[in-house]
N, C-alpha and C positions, 0 to 999 in steps of 0.2 A: 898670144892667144892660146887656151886650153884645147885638148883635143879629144881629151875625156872629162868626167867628173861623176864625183859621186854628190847624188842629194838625198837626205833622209828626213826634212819637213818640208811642209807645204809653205809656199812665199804666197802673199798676197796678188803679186803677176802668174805663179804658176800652181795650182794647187787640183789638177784637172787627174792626176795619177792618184791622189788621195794616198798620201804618206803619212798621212796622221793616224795611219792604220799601224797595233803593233810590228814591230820587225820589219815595216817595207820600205826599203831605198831604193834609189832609182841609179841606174849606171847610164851614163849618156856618153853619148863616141860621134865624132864629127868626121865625116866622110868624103872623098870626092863624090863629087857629083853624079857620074855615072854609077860609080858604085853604089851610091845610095839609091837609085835609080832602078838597078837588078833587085833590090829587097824589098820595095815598097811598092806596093802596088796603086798609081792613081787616081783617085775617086773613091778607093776602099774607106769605108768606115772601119776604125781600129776602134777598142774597147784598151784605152789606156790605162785603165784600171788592172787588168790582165797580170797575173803573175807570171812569170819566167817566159815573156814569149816579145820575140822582137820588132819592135813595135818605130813607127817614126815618132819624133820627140811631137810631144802635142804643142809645143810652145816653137821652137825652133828647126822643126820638120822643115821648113822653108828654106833652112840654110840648111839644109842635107846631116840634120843630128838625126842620131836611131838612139833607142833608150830599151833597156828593159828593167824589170822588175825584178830583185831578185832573184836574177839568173842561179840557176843550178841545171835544171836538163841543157838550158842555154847556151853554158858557160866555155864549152870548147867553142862553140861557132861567135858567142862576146868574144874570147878571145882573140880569136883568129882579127876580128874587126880591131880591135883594140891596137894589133900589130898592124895591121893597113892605116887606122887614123893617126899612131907617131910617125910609120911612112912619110905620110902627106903632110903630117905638120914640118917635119924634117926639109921636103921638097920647097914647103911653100916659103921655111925660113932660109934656104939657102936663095932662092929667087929673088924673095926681096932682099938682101943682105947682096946680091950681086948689083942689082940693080940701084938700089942705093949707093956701091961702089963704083956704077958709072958712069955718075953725074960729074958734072963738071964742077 
């Protein structure tokens, strides 16, 4: 499973960020849950169209993605998330990888 990604067109399932605009890609980073949790605020209305500002994913916000646009003022605090979501993807493949090894 990915833990980041980048996307720079609009898909027929997800096209609510409007990347068919010159130069805008989108960075998306997959999160634990509480930590997505500190950053997003419940019930906010986000303007995902928004450049450099971080944002929950308009599509997979449910599963705990943040996205933003074009990071640049962003881009230490992407970062820093960036280094937290291969954390977790690291945690969540050694878990299952144990746990599969302790079937019978």
């Amino acid at each position: 499973m990915p833990w980041a990604t980048l996307v720079t067109h609009d898909d027929p399932y997800d096209s609510a960020s409007r990347l068919d605009r010159d130069g805008v890609f989108r960075l998306n980073i997959g999160l634990p849950r509480d930590r997505f949790a500190e950053l997003v605020e419940p019930g906010r209305e986000y303007d995902v169209t928004a450049l450099d500002v971080l944002l929950p994913h308009p599509v997979y916000g449910g599963q705990h993605w943040v996205c933003v646009l074009n990071p640049v003022r962003t881009w230490p605090r992407a970062r820093g998330l960036l280094d937290e979501a291969y954390d977790f993807a690291v945690r969540k493949f050694a878990n299952a990888d144990r746990r599969r090894s302790a079937r019978p």
